[in-house]
KOLZA-308784 format. One line per field, with one value per atom (N, C-alpha, C): residue number from 0; atom name; x, y, z negated. Coordinates in Angstrom, 3 decimals. Each point is the difference from the previous one (the first is absolute). Example, Ala and Ser with C-alpha at 12.3 -4.5 7.8 and 13.67 -1.06 7.14 Angstrom:
// residues 2
pos <- c(0_0_0_1_1_1) $
site <- c(N_CA_C_N_CA_C) $
c1 <- c(13.190_-0.890_0.900_-0.350_0.820_-0.770) $
c2 <- c(-5.690_1.190_1.200_1.050_1.190_1.090) $
c3 <- c(-7.800_0.000_0.000_0.720_-0.060_-0.730) $
This chain:
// residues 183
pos <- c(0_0_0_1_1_1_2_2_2_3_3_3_4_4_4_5_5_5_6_6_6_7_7_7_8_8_8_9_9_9_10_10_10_11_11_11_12_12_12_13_13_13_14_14_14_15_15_15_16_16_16_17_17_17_18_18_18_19_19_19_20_20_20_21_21_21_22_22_22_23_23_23_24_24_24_25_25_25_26_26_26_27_27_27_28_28_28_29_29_29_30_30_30_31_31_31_32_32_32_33_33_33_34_34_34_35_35_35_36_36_36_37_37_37_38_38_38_39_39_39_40_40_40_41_41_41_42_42_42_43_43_43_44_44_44_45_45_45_46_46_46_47_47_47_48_48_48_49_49_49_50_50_50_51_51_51_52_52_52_53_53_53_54_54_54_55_55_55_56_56_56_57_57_57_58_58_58_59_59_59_60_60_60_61_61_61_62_62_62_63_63_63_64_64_64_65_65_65_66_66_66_67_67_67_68_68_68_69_69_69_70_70_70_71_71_71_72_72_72_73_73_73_74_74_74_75_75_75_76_76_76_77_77_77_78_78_78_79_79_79_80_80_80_81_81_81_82_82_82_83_83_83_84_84_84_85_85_85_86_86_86_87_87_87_88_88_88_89_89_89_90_90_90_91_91_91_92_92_92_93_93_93_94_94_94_95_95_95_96_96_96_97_97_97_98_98_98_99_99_99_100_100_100_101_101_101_102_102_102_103_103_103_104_104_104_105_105_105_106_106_106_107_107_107_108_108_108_109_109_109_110_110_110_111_111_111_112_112_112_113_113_113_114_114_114_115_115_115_116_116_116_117_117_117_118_118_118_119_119_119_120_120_120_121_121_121_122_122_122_123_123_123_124_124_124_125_125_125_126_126_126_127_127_127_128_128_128_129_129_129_130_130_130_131_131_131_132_132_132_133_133_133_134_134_134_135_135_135_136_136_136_137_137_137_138_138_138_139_139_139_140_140_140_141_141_141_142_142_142_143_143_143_144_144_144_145_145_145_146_146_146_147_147_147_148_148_148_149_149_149_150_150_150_151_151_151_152_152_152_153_153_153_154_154_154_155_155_155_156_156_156_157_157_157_158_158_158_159_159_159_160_160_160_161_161_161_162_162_162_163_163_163_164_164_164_165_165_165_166_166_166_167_167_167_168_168_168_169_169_169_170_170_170_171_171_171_172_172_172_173_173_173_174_174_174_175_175_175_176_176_176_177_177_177_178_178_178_179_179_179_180_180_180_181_181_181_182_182_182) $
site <- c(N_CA_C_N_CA_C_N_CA_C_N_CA_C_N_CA_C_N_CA_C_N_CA_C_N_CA_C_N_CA_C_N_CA_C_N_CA_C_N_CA_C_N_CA_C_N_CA_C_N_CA_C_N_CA_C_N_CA_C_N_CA_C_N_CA_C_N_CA_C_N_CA_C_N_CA_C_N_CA_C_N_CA_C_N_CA_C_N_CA_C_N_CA_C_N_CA_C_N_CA_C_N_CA_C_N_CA_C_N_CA_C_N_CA_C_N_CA_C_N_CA_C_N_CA_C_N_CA_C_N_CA_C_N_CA_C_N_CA_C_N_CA_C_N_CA_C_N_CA_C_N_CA_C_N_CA_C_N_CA_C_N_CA_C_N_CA_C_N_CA_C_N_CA_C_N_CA_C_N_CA_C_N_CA_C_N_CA_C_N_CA_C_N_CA_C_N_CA_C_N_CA_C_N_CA_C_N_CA_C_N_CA_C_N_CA_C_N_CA_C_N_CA_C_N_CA_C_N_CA_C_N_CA_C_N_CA_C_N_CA_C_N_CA_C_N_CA_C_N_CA_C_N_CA_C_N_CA_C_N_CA_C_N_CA_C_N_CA_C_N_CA_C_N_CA_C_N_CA_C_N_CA_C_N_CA_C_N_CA_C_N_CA_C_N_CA_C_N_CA_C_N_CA_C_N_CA_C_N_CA_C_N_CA_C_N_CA_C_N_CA_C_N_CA_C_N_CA_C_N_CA_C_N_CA_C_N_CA_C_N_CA_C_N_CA_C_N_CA_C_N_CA_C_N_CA_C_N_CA_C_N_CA_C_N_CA_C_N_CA_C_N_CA_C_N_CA_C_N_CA_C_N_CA_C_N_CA_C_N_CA_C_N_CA_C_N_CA_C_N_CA_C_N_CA_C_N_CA_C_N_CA_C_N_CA_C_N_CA_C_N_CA_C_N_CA_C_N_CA_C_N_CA_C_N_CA_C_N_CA_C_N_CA_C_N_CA_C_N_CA_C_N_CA_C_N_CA_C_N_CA_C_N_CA_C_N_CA_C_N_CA_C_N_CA_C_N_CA_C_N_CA_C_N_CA_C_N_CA_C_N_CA_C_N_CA_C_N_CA_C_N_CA_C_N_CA_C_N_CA_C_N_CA_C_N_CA_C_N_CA_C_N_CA_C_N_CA_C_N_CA_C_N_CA_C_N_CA_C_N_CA_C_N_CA_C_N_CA_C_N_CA_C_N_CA_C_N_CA_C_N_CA_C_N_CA_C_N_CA_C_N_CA_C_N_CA_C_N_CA_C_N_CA_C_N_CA_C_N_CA_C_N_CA_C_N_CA_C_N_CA_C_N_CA_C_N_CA_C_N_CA_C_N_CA_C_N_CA_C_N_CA_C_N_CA_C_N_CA_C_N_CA_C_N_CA_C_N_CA_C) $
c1 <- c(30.996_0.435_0.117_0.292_-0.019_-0.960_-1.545_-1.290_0.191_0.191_-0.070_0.991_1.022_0.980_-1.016_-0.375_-0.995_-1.302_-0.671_-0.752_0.304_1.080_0.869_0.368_0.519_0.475_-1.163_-0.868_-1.745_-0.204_-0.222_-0.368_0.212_1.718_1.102_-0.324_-0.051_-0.165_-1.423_-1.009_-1.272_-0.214_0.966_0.014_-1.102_-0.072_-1.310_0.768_-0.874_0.272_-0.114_-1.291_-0.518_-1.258_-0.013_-0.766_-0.253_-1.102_-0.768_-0.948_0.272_-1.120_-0.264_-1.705_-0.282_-1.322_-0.647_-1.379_0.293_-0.888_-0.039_-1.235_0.968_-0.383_-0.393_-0.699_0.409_1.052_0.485_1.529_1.017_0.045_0.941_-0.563_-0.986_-0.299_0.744_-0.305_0.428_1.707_0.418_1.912_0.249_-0.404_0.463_-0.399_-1.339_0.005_1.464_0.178_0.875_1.686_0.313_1.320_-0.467_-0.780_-0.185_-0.170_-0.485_0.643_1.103_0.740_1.386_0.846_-0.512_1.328_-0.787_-1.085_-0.178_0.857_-0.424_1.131_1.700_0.181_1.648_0.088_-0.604_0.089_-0.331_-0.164_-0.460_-0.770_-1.159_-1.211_-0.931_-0.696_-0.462_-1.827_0.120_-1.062_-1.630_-0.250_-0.800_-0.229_1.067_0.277_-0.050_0.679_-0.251_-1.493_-0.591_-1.579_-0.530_0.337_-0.823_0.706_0.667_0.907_-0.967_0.075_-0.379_-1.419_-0.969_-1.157_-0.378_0.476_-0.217_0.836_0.658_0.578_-0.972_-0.787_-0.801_-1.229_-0.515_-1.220_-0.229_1.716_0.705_-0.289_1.126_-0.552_-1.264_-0.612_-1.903_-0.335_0.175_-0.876_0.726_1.407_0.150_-0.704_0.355_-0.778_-1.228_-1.203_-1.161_-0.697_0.937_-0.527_0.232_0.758_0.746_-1.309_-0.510_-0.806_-0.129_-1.042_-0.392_0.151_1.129_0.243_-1.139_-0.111_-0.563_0.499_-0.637_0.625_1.300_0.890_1.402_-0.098_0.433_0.193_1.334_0.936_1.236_0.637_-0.070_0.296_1.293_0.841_0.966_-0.217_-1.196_-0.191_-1.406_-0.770_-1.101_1.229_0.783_0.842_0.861_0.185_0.794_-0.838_-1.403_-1.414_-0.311_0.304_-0.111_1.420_1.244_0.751_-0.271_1.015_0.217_1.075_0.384_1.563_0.019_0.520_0.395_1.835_-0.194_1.508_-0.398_1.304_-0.472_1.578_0.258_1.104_0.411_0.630_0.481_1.200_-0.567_0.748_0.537_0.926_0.009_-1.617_-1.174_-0.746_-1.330_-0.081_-1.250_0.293_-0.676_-0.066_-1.347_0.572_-1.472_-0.005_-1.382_-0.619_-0.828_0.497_-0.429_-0.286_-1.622_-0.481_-0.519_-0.213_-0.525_-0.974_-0.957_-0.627_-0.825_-0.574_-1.185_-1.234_-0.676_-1.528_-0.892_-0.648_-1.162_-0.624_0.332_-0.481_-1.500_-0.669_-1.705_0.224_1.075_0.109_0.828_0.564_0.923_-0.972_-0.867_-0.772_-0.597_-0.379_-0.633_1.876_0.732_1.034_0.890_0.025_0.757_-1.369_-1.193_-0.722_0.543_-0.324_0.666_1.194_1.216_1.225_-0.196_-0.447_0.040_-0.958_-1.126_-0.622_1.035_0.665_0.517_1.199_0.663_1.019_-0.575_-1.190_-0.349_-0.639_0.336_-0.668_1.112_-0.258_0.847_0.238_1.086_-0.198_-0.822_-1.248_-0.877_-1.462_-0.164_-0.875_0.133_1.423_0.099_0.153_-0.239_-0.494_-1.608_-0.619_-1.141_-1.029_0.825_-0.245_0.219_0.995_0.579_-1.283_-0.286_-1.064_-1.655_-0.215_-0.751_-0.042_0.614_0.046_0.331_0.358_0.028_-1.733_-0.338_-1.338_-1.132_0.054_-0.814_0.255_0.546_0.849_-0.290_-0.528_0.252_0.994_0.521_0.783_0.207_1.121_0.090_0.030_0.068_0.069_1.160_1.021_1.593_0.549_-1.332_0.337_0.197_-0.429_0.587_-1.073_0.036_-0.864_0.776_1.075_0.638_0.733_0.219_1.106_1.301_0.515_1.506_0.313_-0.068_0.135_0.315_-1.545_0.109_1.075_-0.008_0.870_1.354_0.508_1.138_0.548_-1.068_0.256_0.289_-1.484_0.400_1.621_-0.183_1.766_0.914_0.333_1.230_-0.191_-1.159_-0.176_0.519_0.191_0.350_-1.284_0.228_-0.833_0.452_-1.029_0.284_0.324_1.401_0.187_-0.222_-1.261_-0.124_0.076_-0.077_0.361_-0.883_-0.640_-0.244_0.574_0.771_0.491_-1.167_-0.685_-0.621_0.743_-0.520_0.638_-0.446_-1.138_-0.932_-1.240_-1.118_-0.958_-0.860_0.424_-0.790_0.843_1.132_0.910_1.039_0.080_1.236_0.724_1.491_0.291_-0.173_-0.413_0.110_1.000_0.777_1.180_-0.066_0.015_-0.586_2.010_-0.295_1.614_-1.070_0.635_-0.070_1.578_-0.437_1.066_-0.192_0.500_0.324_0.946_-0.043_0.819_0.307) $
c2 <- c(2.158_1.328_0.114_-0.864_-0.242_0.242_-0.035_0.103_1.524_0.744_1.077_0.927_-0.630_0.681_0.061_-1.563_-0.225_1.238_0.112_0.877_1.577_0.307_1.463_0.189_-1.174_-0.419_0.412_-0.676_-0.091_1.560_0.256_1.763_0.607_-0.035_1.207_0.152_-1.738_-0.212_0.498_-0.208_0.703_1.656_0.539_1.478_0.477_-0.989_0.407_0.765_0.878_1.379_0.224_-0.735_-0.304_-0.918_-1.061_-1.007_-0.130_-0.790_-0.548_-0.868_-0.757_-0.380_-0.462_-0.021_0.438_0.357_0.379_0.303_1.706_0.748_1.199_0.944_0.978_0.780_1.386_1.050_1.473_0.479_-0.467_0.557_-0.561_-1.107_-0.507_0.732_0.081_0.876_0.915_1.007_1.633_-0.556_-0.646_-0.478_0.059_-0.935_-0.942_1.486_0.970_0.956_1.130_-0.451_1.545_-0.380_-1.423_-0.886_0.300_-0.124_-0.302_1.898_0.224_1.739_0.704_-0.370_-0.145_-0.530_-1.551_-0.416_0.847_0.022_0.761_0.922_0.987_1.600_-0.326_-0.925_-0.024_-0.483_-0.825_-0.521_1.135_1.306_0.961_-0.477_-0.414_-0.707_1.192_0.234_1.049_0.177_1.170_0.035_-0.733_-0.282_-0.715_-1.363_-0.382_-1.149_-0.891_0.965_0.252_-0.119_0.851_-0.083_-1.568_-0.417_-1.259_-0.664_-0.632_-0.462_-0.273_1.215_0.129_-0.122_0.351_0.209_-1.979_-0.595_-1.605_-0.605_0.175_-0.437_0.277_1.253_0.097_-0.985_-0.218_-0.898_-0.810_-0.822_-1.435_0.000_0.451_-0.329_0.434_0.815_-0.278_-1.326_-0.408_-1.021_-1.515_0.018_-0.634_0.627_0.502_0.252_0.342_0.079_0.094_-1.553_-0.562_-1.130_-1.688_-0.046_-1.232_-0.565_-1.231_-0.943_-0.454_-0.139_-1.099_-1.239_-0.970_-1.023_-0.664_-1.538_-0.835_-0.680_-0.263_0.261_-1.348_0.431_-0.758_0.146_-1.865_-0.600_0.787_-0.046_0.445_1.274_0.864_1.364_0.513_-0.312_0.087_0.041_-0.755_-0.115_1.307_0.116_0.922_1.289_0.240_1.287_-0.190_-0.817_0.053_0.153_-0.519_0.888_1.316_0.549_1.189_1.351_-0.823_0.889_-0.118_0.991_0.216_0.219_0.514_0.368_0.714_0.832_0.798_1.035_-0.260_0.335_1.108_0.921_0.728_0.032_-0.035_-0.127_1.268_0.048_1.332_-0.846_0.484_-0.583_1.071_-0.253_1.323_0.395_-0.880_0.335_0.498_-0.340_0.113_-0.419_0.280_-0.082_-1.439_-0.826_-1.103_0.157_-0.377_-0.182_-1.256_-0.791_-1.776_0.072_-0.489_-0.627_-1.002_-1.224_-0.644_-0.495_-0.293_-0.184_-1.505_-0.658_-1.015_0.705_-0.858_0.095_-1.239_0.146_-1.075_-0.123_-1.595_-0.310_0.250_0.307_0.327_1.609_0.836_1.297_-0.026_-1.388_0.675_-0.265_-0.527_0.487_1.354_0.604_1.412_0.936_-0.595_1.431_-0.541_-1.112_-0.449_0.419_0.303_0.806_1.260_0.582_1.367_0.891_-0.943_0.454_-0.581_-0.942_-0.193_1.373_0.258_1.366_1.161_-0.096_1.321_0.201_-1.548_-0.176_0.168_-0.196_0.215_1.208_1.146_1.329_1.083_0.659_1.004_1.189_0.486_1.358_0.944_0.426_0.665_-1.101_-1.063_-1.054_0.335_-0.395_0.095_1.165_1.276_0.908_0.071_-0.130_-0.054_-1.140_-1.346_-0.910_0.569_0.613_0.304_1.357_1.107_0.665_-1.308_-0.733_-0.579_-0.372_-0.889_-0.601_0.571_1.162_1.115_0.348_0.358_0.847_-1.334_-1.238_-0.846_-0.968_-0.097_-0.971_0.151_-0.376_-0.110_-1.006_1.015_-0.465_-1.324_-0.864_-1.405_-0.083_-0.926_-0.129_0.333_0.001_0.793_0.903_1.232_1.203_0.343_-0.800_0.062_-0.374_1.132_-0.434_-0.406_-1.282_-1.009_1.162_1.064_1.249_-0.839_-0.004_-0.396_-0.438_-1.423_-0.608_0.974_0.807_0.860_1.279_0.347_0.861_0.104_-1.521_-0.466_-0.260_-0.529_-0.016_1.365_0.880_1.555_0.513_-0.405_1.354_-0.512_-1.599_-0.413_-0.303_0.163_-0.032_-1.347_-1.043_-1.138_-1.089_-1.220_-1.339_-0.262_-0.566_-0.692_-1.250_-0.269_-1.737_-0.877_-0.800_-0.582_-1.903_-0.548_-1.347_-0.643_-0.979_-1.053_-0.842_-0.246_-1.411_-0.677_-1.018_-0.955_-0.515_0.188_-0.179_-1.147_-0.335_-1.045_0.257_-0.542_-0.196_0.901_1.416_1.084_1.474_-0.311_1.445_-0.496_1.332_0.179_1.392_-0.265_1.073_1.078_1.208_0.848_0.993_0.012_0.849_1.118_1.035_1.213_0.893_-0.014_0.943_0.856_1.565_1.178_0.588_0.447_0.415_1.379_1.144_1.323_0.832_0.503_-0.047_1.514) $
c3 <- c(-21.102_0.405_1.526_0.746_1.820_0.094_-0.713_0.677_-0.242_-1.119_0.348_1.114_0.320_0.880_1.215_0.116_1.151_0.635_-1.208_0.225_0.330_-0.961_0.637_0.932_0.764_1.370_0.861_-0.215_1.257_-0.912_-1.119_0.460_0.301_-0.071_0.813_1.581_0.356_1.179_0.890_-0.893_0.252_0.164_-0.642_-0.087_-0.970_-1.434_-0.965_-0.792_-0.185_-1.216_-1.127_0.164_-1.571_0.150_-1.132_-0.170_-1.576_-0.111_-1.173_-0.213_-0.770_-0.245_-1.780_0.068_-1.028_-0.075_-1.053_-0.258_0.656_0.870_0.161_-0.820_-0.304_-1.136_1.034_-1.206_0.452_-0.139_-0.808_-0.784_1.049_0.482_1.039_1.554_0.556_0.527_0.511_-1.136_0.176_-0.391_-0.565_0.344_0.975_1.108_1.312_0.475_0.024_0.843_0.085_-1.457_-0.321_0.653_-0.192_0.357_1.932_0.416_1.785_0.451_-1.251_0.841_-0.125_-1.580_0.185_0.976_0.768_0.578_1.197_0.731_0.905_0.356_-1.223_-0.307_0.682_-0.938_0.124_1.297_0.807_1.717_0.834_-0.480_0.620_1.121_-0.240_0.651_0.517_1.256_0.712_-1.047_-0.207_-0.879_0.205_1.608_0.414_-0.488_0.576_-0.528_-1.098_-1.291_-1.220_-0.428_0.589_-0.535_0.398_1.365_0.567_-0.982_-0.430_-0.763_-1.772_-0.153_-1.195_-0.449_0.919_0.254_0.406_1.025_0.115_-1.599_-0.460_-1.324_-0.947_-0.367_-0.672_-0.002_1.111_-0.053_-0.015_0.563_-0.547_-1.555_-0.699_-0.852_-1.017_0.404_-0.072_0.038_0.850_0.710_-0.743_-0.616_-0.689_-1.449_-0.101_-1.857_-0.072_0.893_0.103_0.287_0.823_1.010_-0.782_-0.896_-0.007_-0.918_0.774_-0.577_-1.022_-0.537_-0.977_0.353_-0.104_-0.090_-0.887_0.465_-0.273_-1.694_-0.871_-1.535_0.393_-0.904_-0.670_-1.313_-0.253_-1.246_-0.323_1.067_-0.221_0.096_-1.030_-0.169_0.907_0.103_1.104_1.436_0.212_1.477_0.044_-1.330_0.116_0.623_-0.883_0.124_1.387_0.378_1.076_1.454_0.002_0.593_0.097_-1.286_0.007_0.685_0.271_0.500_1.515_0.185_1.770_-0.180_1.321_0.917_0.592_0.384_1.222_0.022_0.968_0.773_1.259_-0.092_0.372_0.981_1.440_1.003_0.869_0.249_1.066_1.191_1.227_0.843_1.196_1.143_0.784_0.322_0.369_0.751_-0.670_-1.446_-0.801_-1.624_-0.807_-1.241_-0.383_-0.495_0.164_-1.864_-0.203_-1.206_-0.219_-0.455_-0.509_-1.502_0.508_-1.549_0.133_-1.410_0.204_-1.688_0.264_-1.293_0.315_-1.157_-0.161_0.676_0.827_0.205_-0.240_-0.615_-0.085_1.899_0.011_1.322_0.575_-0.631_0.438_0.281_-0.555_0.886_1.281_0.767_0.638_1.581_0.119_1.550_-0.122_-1.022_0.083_0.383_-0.783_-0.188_1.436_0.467_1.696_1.018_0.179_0.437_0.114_-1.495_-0.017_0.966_-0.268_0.425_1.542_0.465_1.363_1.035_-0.777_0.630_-0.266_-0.673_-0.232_0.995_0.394_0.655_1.109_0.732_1.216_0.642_-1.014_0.456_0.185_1.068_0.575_-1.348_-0.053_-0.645_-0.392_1.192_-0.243_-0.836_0.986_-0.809_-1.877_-0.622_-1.054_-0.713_0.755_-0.731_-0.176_1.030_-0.075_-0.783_-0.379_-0.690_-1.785_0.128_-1.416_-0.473_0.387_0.294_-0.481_0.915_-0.274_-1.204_-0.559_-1.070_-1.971_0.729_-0.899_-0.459_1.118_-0.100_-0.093_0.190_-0.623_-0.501_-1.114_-0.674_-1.312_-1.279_-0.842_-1.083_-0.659_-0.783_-0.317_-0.110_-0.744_-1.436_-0.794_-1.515_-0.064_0.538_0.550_0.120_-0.130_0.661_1.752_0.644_1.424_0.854_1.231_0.937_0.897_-0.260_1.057_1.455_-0.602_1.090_0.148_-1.372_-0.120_1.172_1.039_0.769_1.566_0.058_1.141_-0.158_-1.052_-0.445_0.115_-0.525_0.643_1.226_0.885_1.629_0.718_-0.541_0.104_0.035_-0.976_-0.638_0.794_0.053_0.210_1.908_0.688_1.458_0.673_-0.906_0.293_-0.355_0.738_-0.198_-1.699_-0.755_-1.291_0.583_-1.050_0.346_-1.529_0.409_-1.465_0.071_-0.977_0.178_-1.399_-0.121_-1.328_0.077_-1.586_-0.100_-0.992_0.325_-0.960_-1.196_-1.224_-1.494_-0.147_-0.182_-0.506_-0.089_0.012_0.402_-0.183_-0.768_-0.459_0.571_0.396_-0.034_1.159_0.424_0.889_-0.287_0.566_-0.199_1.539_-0.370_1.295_0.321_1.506_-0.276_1.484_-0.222_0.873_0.148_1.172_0.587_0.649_-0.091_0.442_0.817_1.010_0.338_0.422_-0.186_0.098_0.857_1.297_0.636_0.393) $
């Protein structure tokens, strides 16, 4: 029971609002949307704000429930399923609202998707409109549904650097963990 005091302790202390983890659904989705415009509401949060807010939360979790890998097969059903969840936490502080997720990636995607986010991190405001434009208009679709926006989309809304990190699992998977911050 100390581990859990523990952890209430580091979330209180974090200023997290709401967290989960878990397989992401549509149904959990449209929840977490409807709970983050509620507490919004009640923080009487400036309607701008609100939207960046809600609008970078949305594509978070997209990008978890569109994105999360095909792991490499498990003998062990517990660990298959525990591949298949994610996390994310969602913080409010005086200065910004941050949004942390983190899911499994199969290691042969993570030089294309640390490519990705490093161009995206290195383009001015206007760059990433005009990139996002691009990639719209010649992009076809993934087996996913996605012409790989989510990412720019997110840099877009929230006008901040993505901060992302891999931890190495084992020899096929890592986990990947992406902070947004909203200011």
């Amino acid at each position: 029971m100390q581990d859990l005091y523990q952890l209430y302790n580091s979330m209180e202390h974090n200023n997290i609002m709401l967290s989960f983890k878990g397989t992401v659904t549509s149904e959990l989705m449209t929840s977490v949307l409807s709970i983050m415009e509620s507490k919004m509401e009640s923080m009487e949060e400036a309607p701008k704000k609100k939207r960046k807010v809600f609008n970078v939360l949305v594509e978070c979790l997209q990008n978890l429930y569109h994105h999360i890998d095909e792991t490499e097969e498990e003998e062990d059903v517990d660990a298959l399923i525990g591949r298949k969840s994610a996390i994310f936490m969602i913080a409010k502080s005086e200065e910004a609202y941050s949004i942390m997720t983190g899911n499994y990636v199969v290691n042969e995607n993570i030089d294309d998707l640390k490519q990705r986010l490093d161009k995206i991190n290195n383009m001015s405001k206007d760059e990433l409109k005009a990139f996002y434009k691009e990639v719209l208009s010649n992009s076809s679709f993934s087996d996913k549904g996605t012409a790989g926006l989510g990412m720019i989309d997110i840099a877009r809304k929230s006008g901040q650097k993505l901060g992302y990190d891999f931890e190495p699992i084992d020899d096929n998977n890592s986990f990947f963990s992406l902070t947004v911050n909203i200011k």
